[in-house]
C-alpha positions in Angstrom: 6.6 -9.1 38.3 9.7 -7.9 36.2 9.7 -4.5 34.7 8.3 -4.0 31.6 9.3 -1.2 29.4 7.8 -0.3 25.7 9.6 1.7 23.1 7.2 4.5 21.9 8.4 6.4 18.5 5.9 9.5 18.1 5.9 11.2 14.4 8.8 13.8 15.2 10.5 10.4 15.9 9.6 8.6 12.6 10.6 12.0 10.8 13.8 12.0 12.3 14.8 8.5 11.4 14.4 9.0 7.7 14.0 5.9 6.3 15.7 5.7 3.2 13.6 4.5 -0.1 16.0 1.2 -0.4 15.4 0.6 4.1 12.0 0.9 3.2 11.9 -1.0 0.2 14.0 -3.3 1.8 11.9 -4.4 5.4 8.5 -4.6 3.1 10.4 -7.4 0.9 11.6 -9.1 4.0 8.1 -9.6 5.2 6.4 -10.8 2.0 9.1 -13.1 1.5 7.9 -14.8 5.0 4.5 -14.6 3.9 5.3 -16.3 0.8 7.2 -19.1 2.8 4.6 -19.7 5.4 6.2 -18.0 8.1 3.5 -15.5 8.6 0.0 -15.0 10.2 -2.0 -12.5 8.5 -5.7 -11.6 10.2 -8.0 -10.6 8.0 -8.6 -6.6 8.9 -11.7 -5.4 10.6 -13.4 -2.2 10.5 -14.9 0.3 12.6 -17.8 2.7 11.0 -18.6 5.2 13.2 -21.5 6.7 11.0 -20.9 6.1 7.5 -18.2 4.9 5.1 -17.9 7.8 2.8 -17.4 9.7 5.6 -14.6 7.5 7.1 -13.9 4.3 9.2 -11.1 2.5 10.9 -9.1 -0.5 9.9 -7.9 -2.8 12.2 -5.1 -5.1 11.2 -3.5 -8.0 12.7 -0.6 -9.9 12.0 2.5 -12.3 12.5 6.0 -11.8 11.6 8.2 -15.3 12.6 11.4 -14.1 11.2 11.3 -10.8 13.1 9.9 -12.2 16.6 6.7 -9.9 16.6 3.2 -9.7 16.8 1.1 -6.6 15.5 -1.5 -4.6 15.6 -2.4 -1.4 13.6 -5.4 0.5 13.9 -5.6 3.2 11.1 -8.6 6.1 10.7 -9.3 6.9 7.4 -11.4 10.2 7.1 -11.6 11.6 3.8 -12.6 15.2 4.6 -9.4 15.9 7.2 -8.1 18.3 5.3 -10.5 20.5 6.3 -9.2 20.4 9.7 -5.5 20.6 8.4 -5.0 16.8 9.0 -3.9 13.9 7.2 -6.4 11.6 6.1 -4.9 8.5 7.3 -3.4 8.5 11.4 -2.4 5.5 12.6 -1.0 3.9 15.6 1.2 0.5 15.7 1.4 -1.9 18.7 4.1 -4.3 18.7 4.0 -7.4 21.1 6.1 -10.6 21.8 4.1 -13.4 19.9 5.7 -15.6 23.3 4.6 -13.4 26.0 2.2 -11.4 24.9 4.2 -8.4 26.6 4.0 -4.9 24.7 7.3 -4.2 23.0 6.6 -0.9 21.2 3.9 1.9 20.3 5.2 3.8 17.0 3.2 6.1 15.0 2.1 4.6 12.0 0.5 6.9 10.0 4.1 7.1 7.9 4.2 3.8 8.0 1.1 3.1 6.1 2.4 5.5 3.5 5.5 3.5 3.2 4.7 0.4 3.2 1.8 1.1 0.9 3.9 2.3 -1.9 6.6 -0.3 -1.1 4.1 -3.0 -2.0 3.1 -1.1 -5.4 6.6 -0.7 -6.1 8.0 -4.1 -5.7 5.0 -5.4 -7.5 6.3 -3.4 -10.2 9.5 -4.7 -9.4 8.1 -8.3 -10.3 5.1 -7.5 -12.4 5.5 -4.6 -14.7 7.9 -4.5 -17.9 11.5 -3.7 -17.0 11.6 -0.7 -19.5 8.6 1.2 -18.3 8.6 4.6 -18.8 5.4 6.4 -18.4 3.6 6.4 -15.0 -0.4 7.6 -14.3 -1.2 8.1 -10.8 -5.0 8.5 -10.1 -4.7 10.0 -6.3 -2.7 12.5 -3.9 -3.3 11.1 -0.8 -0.9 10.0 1.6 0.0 6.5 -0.1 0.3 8.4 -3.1 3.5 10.1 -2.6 5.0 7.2 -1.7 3.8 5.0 -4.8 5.3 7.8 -6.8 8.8 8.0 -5.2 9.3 4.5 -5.0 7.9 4.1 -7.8 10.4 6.0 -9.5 13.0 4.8 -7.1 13.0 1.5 -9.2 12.1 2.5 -13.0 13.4 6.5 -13.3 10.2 7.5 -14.9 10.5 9.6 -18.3 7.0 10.8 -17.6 4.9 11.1 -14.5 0.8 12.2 -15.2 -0.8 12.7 -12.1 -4.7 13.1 -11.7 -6.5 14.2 -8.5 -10.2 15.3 -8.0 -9.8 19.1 -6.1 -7.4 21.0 -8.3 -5.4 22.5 -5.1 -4.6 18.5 -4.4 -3.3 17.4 -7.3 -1.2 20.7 -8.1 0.3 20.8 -4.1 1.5 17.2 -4.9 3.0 17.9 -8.0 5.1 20.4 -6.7 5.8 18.5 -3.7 6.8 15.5 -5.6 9.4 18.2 -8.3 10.6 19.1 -5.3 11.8 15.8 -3.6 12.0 13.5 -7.6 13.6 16.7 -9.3 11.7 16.1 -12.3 8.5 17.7 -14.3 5.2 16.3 -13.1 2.6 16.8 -15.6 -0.5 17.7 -13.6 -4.2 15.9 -15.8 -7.3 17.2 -15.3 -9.4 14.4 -16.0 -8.8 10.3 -15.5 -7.9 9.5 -19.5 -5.0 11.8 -20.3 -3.7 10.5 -16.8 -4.4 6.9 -17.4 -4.3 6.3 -21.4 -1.4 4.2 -22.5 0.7 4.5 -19.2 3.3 1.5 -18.5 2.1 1.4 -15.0 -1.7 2.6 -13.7 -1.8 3.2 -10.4 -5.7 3.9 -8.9 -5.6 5.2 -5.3 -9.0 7.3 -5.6 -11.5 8.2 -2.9 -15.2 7.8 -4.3 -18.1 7.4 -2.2 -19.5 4.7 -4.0 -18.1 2.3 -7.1 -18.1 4.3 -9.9 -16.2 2.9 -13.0 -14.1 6.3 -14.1 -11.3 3.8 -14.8 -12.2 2.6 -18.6 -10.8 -0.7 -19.9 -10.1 0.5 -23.0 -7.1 3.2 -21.9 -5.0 -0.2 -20.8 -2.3 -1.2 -23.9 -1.2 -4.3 -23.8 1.9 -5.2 -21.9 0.9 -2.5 -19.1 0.4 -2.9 -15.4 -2.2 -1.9 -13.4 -2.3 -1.7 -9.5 -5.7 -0.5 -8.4 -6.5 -0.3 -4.6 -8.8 2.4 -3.7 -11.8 1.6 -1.1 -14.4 2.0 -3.6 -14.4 0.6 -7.2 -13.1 3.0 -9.8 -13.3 -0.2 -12.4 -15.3 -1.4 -15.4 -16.3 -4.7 -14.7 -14.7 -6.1 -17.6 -10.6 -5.0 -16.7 -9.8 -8.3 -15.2 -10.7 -9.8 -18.9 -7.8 -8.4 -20.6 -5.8 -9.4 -17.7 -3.2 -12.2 -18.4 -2.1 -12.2 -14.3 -4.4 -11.1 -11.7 -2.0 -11.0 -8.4 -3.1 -9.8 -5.2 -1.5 -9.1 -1.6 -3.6 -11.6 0.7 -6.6 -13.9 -0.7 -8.1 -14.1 2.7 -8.7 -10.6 3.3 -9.3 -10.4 -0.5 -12.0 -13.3 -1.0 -15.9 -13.5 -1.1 -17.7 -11.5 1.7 -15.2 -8.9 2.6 -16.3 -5.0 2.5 -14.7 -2.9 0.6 -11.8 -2.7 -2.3 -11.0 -2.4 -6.3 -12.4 -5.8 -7.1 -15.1 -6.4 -4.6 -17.3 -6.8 -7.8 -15.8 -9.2 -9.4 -14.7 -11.5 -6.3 -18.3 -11.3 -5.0 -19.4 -12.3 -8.5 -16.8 -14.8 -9.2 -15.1 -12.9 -12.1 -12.0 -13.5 -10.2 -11.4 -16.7 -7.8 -8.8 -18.6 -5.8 -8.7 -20.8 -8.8 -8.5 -18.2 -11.7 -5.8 -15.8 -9.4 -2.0 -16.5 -11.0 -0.8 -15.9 -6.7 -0.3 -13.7 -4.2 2.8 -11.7 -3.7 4.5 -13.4 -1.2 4.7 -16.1 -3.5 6.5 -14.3 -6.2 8.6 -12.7 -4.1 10.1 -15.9 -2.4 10.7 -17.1 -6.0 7.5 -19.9 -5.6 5.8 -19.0 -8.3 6.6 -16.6 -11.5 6.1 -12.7 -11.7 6.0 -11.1 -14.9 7.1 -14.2 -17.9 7.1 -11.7 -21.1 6.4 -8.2 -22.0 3.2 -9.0 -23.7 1.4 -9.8 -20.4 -1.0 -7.4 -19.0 -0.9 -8.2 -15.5 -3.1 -6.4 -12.2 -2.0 -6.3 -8.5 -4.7 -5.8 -6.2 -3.7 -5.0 -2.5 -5.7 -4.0 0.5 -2.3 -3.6 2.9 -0.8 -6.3 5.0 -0.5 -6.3 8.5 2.7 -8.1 8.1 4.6 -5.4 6.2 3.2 -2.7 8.9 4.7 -4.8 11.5 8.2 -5.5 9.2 8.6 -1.6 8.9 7.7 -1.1 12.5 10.5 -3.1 13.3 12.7 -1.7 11.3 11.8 1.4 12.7 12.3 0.7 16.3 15.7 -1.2 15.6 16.8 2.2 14.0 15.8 4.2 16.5 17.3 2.2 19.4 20.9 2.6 16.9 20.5 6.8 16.8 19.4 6.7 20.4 16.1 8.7 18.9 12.5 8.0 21.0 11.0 7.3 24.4 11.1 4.8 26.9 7.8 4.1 28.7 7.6 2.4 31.8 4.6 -0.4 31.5 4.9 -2.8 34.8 
């Protein structure tokens, strides 16, 4: 048997590459433009619930990248009370295999790559989806995706105002000053969902509830806005997707009838919103197949639940620039 050797990027190692917002921005299109063109497999993700959901779980995702010659597999932990221990709330570990072979090709830490590719997705929704002159951001949410929504975010439209909104005050106020710090503008820090949310171009739910609870009121939408919720559990009023014009979301099969979990569970499991009634899936729009946003008018929603295909895309990316600044491991396999 030949030798078989894996690249293995720990989190020192994804530190050190620093991705920049436009590399990042940049792998995360290249995959959804595959998925909009076929050229993807995307496995709906499975989870693992060691006691109880509010408490935490895994997700397991699988997917297919033809363009880039890989297969992946991510398993992330998401536990809500980490901080408590000093640790993120997402860690996460990428495998990357040959889709010919089935030989291992790479093990990177992923727990930056969820961030990433997380808030690359809201971003070049907005890129497609929101109105060009948006100026006014709410952010429900400080987790880990959260800086990343933020940054990109802001990457593309150079926000005028940024509200943030975060249940435990120490949360909320540490990532406002982290995100001054790195944007090196004033974050206004809400302490309650409305003055976040009300009238915003862009509303962005990334909450951790225990159970649905519909905080986020359909009435604090204008028309013309766009909304991107995604937390586990339902922070909606049943009635958002009415106003909608557009709902888009990342991946209808991990997004359809008789999945756990996610922002419109209700109204997928209840047939509010359907295969027939969705405008498309991002992919599409982003490989030009069908339209994004048509006029300023529309009030448009993009739901996502993270794609294995974009974890895999910024894996790559990852390893290919590691293996140009000689940064990471070798590990011998066979």
């Amino acid at each position: 048997m030949q030798e078989i050797w894996i690249d293995y990027l720990n989190a020192i190692d994804a530190k050190a590459l620093a991705l920049t917002n436009d590399e990042i921005l940049d792998a995360v299109s290249k995959a959804l433009d595959a998925q909009g063109r076929g050229e993807t497999v995307i496995e709906p993700r499975v989870h693992l619930v060691p006691e109880s959901s509010d408490k935490g779980h895994f997700n397991v995702l699988r997917g297919y990248v033809k363009s880039l010659g890989y297969a992946g597999v991510k398993v992330v932990g998401d536990f809500v009370d980490n901080y408590k221990q000093g640790l993120p709330s997402e860690l996460a570990v990428l495998n990357l295999f040959d889709p010919h072979t089935g030989v291992p090709k790479a093990i990177v830490d992923a727990t930056a790559i969820t961030d990433m590719r997380t808030g690359a997705v809201t971003a070049i929704g907005a890129r497609h989806l929101a109105r060009k002159d948006s100026k006014v951001l709410g952010h429900i949410g400080a987790r880990g995706t959260a800086y990343w929504n933020v940054r990109l975010l802001d990457h593309l439209f150079d926000f005028d105002e940024i509200r943030i909104h975060s249940r435990r005050p120490e949360s909320r106020d540490a990532f406002a000053a982290k995100l001054e710090k790195d944007l090196g503008k004033k974050i206004i820090v809400t302490d309650n969902w409305e003055d976040c949310l009300k009238d915003a171009d862009i509303l962005v739910e990334a909450s951790r509830l225990p159970e649905p609870t519909p905080l986020f009121k359909t009435s604090w939408v204008k028309k013309g806005a766009f909304v991107v919720p995604y937390g586990t559990m339902s922070a909606l009023e049943f009635d958002l997707t009415d106003i909608m014009d557009k709902v888009v979301v990342d991946d209808w099969g991990q997004c359809g009838p008789g999945r756990p979990y996610g922002a419109l569970r209700r109204h997928v499991d209840e047939g509010k919103v359907t295969a027939e009634t969705l405008h498309a899936e991002i992919g599409q729009i982003v490989a030009g197949m069908k339209p994004g946003r048509e006029s300023d008018d529309e009030t448009i929603l993009f739901w996502h639940r993270g794609l294995s295909t974009t974890d895999v895309a910024l894996g790559a990316a990852m390893v290919d620039k590691a293996k140009r600044m000689n940064i990471g491991q070798r590990l011998r396999f066979a």
